[in-house]
Structures are given as C-alpha cells and as structure tokens.
Steps between C-alpha positions, in 0.01 A plus 500: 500500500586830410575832737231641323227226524640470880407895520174463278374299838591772739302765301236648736603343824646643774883387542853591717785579301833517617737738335873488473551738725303291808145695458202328572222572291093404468291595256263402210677393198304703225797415233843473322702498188761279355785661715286324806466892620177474768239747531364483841125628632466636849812418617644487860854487582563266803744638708666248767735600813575353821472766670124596380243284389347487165466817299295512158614837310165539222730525162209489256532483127887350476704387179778198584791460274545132368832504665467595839170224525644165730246374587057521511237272592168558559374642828341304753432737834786619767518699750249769381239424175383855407405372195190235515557303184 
C-alpha cells in the first residue's frame, strides 16, 4: 500500500502527528498532496512538561511539511477530548 492510499484513510478523522522537531499535534486530517504535506483542521498542539501538566495551545488551520511528519495515527481520547468525534 501506498503513502497516499495509507493517507486517503486518514482523511476526515481526527489524528496526532508528531513532527521532527518533538511537537505533538491533533487535528482533523482534511488533506494532502504528493509531497505527503498535511493540512490539519482545528488543531491543538499538546504541550508536555514535568513540571506542569497537560497544556493544549488551540493552533487552528495548520499546514505540515512532508518532511518534518514522523509519525500520525488516528486519535482515540487522552487526557482532555475537546473535540467529540
């Protein structure tokens, strides 16, 4: 299977990306082009520390670059669900 029929599954659903550069990203995949560049709906950057808990920074409308993507999979709930898909 392709990278784009693996992304043509995706489309519409809400999923976390991890960049390159460690951010941790949920949104709804609304598309992408043959670079694999991501266009993300209503999207929240997760924000981890140990010293705080959880913080969600509302991103919105964001464009990923093919090369900084490592990793998505479809959402399934954490910590906070502001979403109800």
């Amino acid at each position: 299977m392709s990278d784009k029929q693996l992304l043509v599954y995706y489309l519409n659903k809400k999923v976390t990306v991890i960049t390159a550069d460690g951010r941790n990203l949920v949104g709804k995949l609304k598309g992408f082009d043959n670079k694999i560049n991501l266009i993300l709906k209503d999207t929240q950057e997760r924000i981890f520390s140990e010293k705080e808990s959880l913080k969600e920074v509302s991103v919105g409308l964001m464009l990923i670059k093919g090369e900084m993507l490592m990793e998505m999979s479809t959402y399934h709930g954490g910590v906070q669900d502001e979403y109800g898909d």
